[in-house]
Structures are given as structure tokens and as C-alpha cells.
DOKEKOL-979617 format. One record per residue (C-alpha): x, y negated, z; residue number from 1; residue in three letters. Coordinates in nm, 2 decimals, padded with zeros to 4 digits. Example, Ala and Ser with C-alpha at 12.3 -4.5 7.8 and 13.67 -1.06 7.14 Angstrom:
% DOKEKOL-979617
PAVEX:x:y:z:n:res
PAVEX:01.23:00.45:00.78:1:ALA
PAVEX:01.37:00.11:00.71:2:SER
% end
This chain:
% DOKEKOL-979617
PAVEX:x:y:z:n:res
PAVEX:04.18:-01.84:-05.72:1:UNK
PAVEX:04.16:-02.19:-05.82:2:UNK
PAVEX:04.36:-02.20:-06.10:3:UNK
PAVEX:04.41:-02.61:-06.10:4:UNK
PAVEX:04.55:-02.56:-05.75:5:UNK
PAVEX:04.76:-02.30:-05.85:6:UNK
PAVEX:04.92:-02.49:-06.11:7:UNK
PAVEX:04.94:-02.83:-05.91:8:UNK
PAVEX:05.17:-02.56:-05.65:9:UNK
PAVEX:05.39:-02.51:-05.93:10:UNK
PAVEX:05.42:-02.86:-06.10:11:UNK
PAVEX:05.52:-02.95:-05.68:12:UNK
PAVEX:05.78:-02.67:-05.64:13:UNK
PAVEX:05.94:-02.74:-06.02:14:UNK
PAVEX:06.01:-03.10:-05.91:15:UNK
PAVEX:06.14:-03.02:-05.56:16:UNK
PAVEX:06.37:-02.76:-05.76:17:UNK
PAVEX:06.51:-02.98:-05.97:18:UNK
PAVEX:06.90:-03.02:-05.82:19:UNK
PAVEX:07.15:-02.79:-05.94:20:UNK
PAVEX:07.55:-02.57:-05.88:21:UNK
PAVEX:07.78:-02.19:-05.95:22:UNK
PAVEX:07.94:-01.92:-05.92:23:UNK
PAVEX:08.35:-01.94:-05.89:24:UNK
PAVEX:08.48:-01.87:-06.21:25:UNK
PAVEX:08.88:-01.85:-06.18:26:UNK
PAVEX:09.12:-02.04:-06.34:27:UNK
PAVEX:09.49:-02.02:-06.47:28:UNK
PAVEX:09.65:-02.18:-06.20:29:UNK
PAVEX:10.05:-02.17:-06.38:30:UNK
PAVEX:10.17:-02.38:-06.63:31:UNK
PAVEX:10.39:-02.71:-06.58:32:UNK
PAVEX:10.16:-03.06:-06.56:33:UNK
PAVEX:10.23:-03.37:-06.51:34:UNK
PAVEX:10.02:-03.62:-06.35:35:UNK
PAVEX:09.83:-03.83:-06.55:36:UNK
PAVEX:09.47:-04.06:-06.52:37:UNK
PAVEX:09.18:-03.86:-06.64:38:UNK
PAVEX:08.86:-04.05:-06.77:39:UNK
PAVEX:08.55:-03.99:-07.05:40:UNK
PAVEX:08.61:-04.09:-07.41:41:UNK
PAVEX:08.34:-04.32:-07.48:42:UNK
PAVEX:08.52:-04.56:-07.72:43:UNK
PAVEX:08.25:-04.63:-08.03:44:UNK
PAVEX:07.97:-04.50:-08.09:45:UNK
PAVEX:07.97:-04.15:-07.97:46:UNK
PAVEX:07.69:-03.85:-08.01:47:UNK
PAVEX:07.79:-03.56:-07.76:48:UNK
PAVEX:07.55:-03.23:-07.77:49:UNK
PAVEX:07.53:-02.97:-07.48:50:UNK
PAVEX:07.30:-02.62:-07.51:51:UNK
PAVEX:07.14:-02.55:-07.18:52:UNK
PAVEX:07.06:-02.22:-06.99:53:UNK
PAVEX:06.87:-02.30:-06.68:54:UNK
PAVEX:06.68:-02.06:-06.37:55:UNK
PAVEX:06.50:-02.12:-06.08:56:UNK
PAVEX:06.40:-01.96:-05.83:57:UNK
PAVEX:06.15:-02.12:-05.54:58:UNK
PAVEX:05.89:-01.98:-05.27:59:UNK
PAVEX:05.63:-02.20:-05.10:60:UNK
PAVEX:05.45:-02.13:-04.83:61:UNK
PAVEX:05.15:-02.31:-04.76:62:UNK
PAVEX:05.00:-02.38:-04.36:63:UNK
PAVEX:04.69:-02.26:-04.22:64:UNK
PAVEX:04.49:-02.53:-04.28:65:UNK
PAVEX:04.60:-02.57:-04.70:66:UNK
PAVEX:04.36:-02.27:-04.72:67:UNK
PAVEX:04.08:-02.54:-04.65:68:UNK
PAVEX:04.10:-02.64:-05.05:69:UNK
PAVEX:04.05:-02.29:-05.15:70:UNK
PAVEX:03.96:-02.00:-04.88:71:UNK
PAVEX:04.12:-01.74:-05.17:72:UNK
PAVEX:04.45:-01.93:-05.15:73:UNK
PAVEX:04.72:-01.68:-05.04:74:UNK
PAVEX:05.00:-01.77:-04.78:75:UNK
PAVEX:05.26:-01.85:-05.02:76:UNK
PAVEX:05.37:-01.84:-05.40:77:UNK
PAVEX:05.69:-01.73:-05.54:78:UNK
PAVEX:05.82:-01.90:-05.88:79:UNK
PAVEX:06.08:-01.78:-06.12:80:UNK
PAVEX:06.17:-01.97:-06.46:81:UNK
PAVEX:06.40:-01.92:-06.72:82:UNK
PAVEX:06.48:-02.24:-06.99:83:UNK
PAVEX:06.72:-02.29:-07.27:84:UNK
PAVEX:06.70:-02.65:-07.47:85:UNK
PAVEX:06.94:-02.86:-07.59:86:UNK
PAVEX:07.04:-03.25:-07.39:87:UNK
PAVEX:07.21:-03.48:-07.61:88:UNK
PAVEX:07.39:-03.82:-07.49:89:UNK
PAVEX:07.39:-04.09:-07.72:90:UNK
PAVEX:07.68:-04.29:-07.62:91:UNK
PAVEX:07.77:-04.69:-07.77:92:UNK
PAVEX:07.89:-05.01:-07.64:93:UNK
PAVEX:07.75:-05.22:-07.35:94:UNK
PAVEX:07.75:-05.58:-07.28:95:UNK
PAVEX:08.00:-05.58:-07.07:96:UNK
PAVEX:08.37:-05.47:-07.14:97:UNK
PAVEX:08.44:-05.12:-07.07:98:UNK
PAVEX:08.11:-05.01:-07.00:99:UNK
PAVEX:07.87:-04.79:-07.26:100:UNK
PAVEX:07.54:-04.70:-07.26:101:UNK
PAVEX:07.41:-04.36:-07.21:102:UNK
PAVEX:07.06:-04.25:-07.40:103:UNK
PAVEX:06.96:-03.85:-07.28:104:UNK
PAVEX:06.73:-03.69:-07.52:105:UNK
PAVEX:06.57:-03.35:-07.51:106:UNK
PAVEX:06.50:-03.08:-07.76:107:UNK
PAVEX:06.44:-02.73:-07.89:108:UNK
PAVEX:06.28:-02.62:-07.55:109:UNK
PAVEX:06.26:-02.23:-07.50:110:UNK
PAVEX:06.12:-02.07:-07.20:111:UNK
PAVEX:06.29:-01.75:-07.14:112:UNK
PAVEX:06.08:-01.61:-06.87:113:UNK
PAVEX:05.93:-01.64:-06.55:114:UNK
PAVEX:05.68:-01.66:-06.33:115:UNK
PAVEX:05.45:-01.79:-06.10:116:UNK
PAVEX:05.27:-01.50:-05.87:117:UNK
PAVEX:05.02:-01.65:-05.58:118:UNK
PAVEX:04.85:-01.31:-05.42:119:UNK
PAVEX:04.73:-01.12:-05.65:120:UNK
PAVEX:04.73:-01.41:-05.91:121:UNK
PAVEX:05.03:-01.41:-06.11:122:UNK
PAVEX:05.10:-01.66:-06.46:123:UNK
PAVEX:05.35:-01.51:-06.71:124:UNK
PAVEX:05.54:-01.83:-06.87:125:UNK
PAVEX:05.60:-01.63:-07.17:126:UNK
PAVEX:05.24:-01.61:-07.22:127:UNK
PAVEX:05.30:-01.99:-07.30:128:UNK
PAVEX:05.31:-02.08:-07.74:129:UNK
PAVEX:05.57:-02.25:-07.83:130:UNK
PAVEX:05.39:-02.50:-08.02:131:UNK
PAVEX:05.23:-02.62:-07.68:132:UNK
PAVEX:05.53:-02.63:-07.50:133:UNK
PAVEX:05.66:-02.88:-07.81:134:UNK
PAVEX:05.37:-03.05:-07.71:135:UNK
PAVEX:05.45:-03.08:-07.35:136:UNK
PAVEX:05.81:-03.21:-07.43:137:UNK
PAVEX:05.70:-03.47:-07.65:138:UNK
PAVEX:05.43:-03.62:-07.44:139:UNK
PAVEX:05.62:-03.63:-07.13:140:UNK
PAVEX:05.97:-03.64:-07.15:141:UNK
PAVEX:06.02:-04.00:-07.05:142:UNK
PAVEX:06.35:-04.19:-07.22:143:UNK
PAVEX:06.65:-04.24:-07.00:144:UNK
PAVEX:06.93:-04.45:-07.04:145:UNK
PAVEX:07.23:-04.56:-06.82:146:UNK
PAVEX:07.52:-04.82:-06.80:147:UNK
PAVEX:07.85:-04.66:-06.75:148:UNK
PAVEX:08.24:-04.68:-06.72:149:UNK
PAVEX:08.49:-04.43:-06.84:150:UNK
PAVEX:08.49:-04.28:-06.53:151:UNK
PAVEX:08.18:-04.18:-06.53:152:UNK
PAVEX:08.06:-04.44:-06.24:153:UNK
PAVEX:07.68:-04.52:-06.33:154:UNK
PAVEX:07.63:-04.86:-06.29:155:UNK
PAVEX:07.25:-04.92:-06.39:156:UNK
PAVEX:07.00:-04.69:-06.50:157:UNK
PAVEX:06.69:-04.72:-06.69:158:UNK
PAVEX:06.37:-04.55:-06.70:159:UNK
PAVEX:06.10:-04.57:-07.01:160:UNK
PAVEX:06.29:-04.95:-07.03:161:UNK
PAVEX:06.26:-05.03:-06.68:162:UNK
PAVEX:06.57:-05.12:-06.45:163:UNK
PAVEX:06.67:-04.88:-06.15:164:UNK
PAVEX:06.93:-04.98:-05.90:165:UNK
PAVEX:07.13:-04.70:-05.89:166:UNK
PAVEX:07.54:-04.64:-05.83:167:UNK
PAVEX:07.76:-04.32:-05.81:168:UNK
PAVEX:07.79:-04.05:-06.08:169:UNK
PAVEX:07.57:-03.98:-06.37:170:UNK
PAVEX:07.35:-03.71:-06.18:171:UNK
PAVEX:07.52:-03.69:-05.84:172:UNK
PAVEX:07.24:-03.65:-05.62:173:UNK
PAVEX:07.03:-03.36:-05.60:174:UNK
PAVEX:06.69:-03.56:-05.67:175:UNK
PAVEX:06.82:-03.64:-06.05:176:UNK
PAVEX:06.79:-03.29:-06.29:177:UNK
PAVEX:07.08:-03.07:-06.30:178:UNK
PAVEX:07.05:-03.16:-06.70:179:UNK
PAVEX:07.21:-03.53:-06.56:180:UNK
PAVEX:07.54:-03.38:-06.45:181:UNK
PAVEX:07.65:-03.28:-06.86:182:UNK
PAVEX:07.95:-03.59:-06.80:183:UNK
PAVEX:08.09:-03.39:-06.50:184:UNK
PAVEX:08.20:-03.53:-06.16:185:UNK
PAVEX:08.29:-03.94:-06.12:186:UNK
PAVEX:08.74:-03.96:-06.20:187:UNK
PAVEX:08.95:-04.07:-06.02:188:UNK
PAVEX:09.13:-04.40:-06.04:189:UNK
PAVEX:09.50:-04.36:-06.13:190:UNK
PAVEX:09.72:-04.03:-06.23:191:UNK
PAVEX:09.62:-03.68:-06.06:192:UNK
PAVEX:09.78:-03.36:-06.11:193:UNK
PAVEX:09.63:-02.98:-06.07:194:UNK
PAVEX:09.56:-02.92:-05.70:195:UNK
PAVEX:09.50:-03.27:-05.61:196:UNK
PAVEX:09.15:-03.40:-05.46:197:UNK
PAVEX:08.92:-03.67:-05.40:198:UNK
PAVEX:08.60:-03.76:-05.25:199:UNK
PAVEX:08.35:-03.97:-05.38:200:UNK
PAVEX:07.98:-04.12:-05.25:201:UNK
PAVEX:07.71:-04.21:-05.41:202:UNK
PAVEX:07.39:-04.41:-05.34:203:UNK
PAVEX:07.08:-04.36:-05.56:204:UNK
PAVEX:06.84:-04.65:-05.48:205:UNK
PAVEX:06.42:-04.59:-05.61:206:UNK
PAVEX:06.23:-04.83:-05.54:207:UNK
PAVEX:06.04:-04.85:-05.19:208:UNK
PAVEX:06.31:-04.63:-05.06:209:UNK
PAVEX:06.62:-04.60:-04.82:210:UNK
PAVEX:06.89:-04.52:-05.00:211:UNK
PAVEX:06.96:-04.17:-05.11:212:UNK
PAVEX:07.31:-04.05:-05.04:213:UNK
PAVEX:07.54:-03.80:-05.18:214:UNK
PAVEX:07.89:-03.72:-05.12:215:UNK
PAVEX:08.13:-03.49:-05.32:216:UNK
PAVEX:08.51:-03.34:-05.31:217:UNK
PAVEX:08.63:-03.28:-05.60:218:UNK
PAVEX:08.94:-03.06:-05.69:219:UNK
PAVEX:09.10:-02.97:-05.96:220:UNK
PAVEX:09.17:-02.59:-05.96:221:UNK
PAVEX:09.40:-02.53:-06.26:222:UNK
PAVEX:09.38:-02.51:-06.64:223:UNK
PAVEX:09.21:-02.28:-06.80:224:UNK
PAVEX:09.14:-02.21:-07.16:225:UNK
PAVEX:08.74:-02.25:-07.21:226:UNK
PAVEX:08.61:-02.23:-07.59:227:UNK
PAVEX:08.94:-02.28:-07.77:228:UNK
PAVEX:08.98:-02.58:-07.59:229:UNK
PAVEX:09.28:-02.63:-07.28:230:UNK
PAVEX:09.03:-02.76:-07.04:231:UNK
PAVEX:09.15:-02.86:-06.65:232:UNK
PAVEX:08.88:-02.68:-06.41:233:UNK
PAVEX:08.76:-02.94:-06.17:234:UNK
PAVEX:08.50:-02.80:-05.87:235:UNK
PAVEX:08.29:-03.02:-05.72:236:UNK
PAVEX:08.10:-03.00:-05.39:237:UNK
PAVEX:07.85:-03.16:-05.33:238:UNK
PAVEX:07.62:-03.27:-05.00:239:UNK
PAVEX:07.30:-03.47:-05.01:240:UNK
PAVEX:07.14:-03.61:-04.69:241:UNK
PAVEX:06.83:-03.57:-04.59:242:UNK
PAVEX:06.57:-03.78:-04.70:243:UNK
PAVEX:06.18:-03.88:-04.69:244:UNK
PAVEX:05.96:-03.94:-05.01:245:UNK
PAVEX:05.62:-04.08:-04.87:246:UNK
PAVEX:05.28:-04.15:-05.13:247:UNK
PAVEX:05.36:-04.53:-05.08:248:UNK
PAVEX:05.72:-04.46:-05.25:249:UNK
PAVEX:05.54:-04.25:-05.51:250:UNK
PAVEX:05.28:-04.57:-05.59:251:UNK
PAVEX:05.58:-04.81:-05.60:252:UNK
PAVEX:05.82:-04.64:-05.82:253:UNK
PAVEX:05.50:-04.54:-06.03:254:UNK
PAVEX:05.40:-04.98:-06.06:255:UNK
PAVEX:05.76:-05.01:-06.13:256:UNK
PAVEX:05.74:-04.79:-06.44:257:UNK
PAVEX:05.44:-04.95:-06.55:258:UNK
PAVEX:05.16:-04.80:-06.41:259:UNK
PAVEX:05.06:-04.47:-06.15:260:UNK
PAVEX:04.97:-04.30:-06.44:261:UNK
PAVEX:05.33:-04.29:-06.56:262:UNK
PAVEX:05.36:-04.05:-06.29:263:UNK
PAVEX:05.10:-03.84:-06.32:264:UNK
PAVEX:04.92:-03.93:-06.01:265:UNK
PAVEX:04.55:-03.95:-06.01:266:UNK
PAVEX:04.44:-04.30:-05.95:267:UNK
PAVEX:04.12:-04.14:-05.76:268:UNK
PAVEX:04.24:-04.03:-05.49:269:UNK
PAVEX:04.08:-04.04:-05.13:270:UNK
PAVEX:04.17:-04.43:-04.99:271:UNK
PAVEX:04.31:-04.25:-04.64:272:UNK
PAVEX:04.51:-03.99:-04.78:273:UNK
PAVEX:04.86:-03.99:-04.74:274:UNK
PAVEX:05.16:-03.80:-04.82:275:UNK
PAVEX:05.50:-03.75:-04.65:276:UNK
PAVEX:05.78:-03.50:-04.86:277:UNK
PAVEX:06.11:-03.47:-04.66:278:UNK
PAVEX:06.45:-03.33:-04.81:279:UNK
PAVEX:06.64:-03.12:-04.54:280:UNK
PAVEX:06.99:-03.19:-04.61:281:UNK
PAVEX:07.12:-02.98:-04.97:282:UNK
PAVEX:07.40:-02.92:-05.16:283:UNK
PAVEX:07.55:-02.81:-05.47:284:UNK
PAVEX:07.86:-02.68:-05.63:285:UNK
PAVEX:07.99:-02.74:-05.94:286:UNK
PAVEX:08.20:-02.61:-06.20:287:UNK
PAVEX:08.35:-02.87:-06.45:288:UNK
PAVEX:08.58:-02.76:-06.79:289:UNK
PAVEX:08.73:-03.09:-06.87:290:UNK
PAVEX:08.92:-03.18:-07.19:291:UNK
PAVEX:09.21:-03.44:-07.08:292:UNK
PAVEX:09.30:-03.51:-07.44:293:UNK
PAVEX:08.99:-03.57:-07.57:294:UNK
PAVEX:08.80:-03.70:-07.26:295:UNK
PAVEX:08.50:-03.43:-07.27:296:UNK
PAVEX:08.34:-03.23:-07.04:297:UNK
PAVEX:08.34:-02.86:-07.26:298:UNK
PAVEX:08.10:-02.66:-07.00:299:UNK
PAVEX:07.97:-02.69:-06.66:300:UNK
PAVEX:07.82:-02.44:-06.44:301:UNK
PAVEX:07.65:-02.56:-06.15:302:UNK
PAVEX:07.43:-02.39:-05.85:303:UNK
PAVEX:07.21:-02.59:-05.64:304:UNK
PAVEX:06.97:-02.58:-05.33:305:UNK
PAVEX:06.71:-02.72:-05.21:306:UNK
PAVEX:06.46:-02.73:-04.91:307:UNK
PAVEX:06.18:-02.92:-04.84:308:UNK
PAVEX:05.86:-02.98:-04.67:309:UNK
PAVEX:05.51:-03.19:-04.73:310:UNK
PAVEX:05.24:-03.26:-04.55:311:UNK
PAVEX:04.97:-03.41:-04.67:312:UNK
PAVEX:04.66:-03.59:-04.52:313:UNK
PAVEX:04.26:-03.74:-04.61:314:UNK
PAVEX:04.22:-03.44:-04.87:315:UNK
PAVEX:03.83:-03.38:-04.87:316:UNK
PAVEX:03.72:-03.02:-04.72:317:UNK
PAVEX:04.01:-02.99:-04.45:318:UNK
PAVEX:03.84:-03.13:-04.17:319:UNK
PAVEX:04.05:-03.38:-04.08:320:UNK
PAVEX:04.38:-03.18:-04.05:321:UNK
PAVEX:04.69:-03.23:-04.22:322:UNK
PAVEX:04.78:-02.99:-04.52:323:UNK
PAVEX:05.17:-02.89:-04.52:324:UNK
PAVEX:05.39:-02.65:-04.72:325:UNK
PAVEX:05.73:-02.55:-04.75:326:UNK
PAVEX:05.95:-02.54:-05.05:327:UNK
PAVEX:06.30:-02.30:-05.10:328:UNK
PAVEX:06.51:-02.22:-05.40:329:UNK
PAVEX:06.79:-02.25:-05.60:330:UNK
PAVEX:06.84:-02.38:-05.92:331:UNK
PAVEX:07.15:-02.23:-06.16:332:UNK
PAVEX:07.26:-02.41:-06.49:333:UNK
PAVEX:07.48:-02.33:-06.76:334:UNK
PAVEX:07.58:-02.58:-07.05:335:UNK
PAVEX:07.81:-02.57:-07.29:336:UNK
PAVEX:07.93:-02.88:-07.55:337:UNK
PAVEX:07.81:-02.77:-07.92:338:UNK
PAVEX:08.07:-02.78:-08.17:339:UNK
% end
């Protein structure tokens, strides 16, 4: 087995995983309320630090004529990966009145298992050292930053310094990491009680691409005590249309970053080859412990899915016939704000 192939396979079904949502805790439902407005306290500058548990599961299966790169290649290749690190948000004041900007870090990265089994080929992530995962994390990792309100409505985004138009909720569509959902779902404008509900759309614009667009009902299911704190429960649904990434879209968002090899795409490759990576549509479901007093999201659990498909064309040694694969999973995160 080609062992660059095999990880390539994996890098591809990591990235198509990465959208994430839960199972359904309960919550105390009694109890007086009163209706009141709900938003994110942002005021100053603010450091907010969330520990991460995070598993994946994905299986791809390749067509007939992927075997072309490497007559070994099996039929398909199951994935399972286990991850605990710590996301921090450093939160200050933007230009503009009543917005902040958001900086995401990443640390303290711990695989927890997994695996990646093609055949009779199969790569133990434990086998990993720490040290090089450490490695990894610092090298790519790239910074990101957005432009918010206090109701959690994203209003620009950076990446490594660059500008991406981009509205809707800090991670509210399933091609941003489940690690970008730590603020919880977008609030509502004015006062809402327990039991009420409302809907909210997003639009996440990359560049050389038609809009990606999510929608989401949220509702908030009761109050519920969650870590010493008197949190209100707020589940989120979430529904992403499908959507097409082509290897144009890949070479534009890479020039806007500053360069293809920002993404890690090898300048090299054959002049006729082309790529064409479509989302069926996915969804997610969320589980948000928010703090009303304070204006902090305590824990979320969220459970996502995703399916997709590639095919690929020009790769040497196929004859002339497209390459495809299929990609299904789930992806199930835990987080929970550090005292």
C-alpha cells in the first residue's frame, strides 16, 4: 500500500468531517421566568477558555478506477479519531460601536485514539509522539479572527490577516470546525422566555464561490443547572444546503490567503486536472448551556453529519477516467468553559 496515498485519504476525509452536533440531554423544565433579552458579555477585554473532547467517525469508498494510482488500494477506508485540546477566544473592542473582535487560538492537543484501517493496512494515531503532534499544531494552525456583536452575528472574518466576507453565527455552517461553535447559537433580538423559538440564516461567502447557506431553529428547552452555574438550555438545529467546492475555488481562496501553498496544495500538479467536491445537504444539532447573567456559553454538545463526494480528473496512470470517492461520518464534540 502506498502509504502517501493512504494518508492523503485521510487528510480528505478529516476536512470533509469537520462539521459538528448531540445527544438530548434533558433539562428542568419548572421554575418561574420572566422574559428577558439574552446576548454575550463581551464588554472589555475578555479571555474565555473552553476544554474540548472531539470524535469522528468517517468511511470512504473509493471507485473502480481510483485503484489506477495504486492497484493494492482497497475499496474503501474506515477512520476513527479521538482529540482533546483546549480553544481559547480572545475577546476586545472593535472599531465600530458594539462590536468586538474574536482571536481563536489552539493548544494542549491530545489524541485519544483512533484509527485509520485501509485493507489490511491499518495506522494507530496513538502510535503518534506527542512532541510531533506539538509540531503539527504549531506549523499549521493558521490564526483566526472575527468581527462580532453581542449577539453573536459575525460580521467579518479573517484568516492569517486576510478579509473573508462572511455573515451569520460564529460557526454556523457545517464547512467551519465544530471548535467555531464555543459562543453558541446567534440571540435573538428583544426579550424571550423558556419555550420560545427562533430561526435564523446564515450565508458563508469564500471566495470564488456561491454562497453557502445555513439555517437553524433554535429553542430554548428550560433551565438547567450545568457546573454550578443556572444555565438556560438552548437546542439548535441546524440544516446546510448542498454545495460544490471545485479546484478553481480551492486556487482562489488559496491566492486570497497569500499563496497555494497556504493550503497545502501542490503547485505541480498536472495542467488538465480538475477537481469537483459536492456537499449533499447536512445538518447538525446542538446543545447550548447558556449563562443569562453573565452572558456565557458554559458547555455545548454538538453532533454533526456529513456526506460528500469528489471526483477527480487529469491524474497521471488512470487512463483518462475520472477518479471519485465517497465520504460519510459524524462528528461529536463536547466543550466545556474552564473555570
Amino acid at each position: 500500500m502506498n502509504r502517501r496515498l493512504m494518508a492523503l485519504a485521510a487528510v480528505l476525509a478529516l476536512l470533509a468531517a469537520a462539521c459538528g452536533g448531540s445527544s438530548d440531554p434533558s433539562a428542568d423544565k419548572g421554575g418561574v421566568t420572566i422574559a428577558r433579552p439574552l446576548a454575550y458579555s463581551l464588554t472589555g477585554d475578555v479571555d474565555l477558555d473552553y476544554q474540548v473532547e472531539m470524535d469522528t467517525q468517517m468511511t470512504t469508498t473509493f471507485g473502480d478506477a481510483f485503484r489506477a494510482l495504486d492497484p493494492s488500494m482497497p475499496g474503501s477506508m474506515d477512520m476513527t479519531m479521538e482529540m482533546k485540546f483546549q480553544t481559547g477566544y480572545r475577546i476586545s473592542p472593535a472599531d465600530e460601536p458594539g462590536t468586538y473582535r474574536v482571536t481563536m487560538d489552539v493548544s494542549d492537543l491530545n489524541l485519544g485514539g483512533g484509527s485509520v484501517t485501509m485493507g489490511s493496512d491499518s495506522f494507530d494515531f496513538s502510535d503518534l509522539p506527542q512532541g510531533d503532534l506539538n509540531d503539527v499544531l504549531d506549523q499549521q494552525v493558521t490564526e483566526v479572527s472575527y468581527i462580532i456583536t453581542d449577539q453573536g452575528e459575525v460580521l467579518t472574518m479573517e484568516i492569517a490577516g486576510v478579509p473573508i466576507d462572511v455573515s451569520g453565527i460564529l460557526g454556523g455552517t457545517s464547512t467551519g470546525s465544530a471548535t467555531g461553535q464555543m459562543f453558541g447559537p446567534q440571540l435573538p433580538d428583544g426579550p424571550v422566555d423558556i419555550g420560545d423559538t427562533w430561526t435564523t440564516v446564515s450565508e458563508e461567502q469564500l471566495p470564488g464561490m456561491d454562497p453557502i447557506v445555513t439555517e437553524q431553529t433554535h429553542t430554548i428547552m428550560g433551565r438547567e443547572d450545568k457546573g454550578g452555574y443556572d444555565t438556560w438550555l438552548i437546542k439548535t438545529e441546524s440544516s446546510t444546503a448542498a454545495y460544490t467546492i471545485t479546484w478553481d475555488d480551492l486556487v482562489t481562496m488559496a491566492e486570497a490567503l497569500g499563496g497555494i501553498g497556504e493550503l497545502g496544495i501542490d503547485e505541480g500538479m498536472p495542467p488538465a486536472f480538475t477537481m469537483s467536491m459536492r456537499s449533499s445537504p447536512t445538518g447538525s444539532t446542538s446543545y447550548t448551556w447558556f449563562e443569562p447573567d453573565l452572558g456565557v456559553t458554559v458547555a455545548q454538545d454538538v453532533t454533526g453529519h456529513v456526506s460528500m463526494s469528489m471526483e477527480m480528473s487529469g491524474l497521471p496512470n488512470t487512463g483518462g477516467r475520472a477518479v471519485g470517492m465517497n465520504m460519510n461520518g459524524s462528528t461529536h464534540m463536547y466543550m466545556e468553559l474552564v473555570p
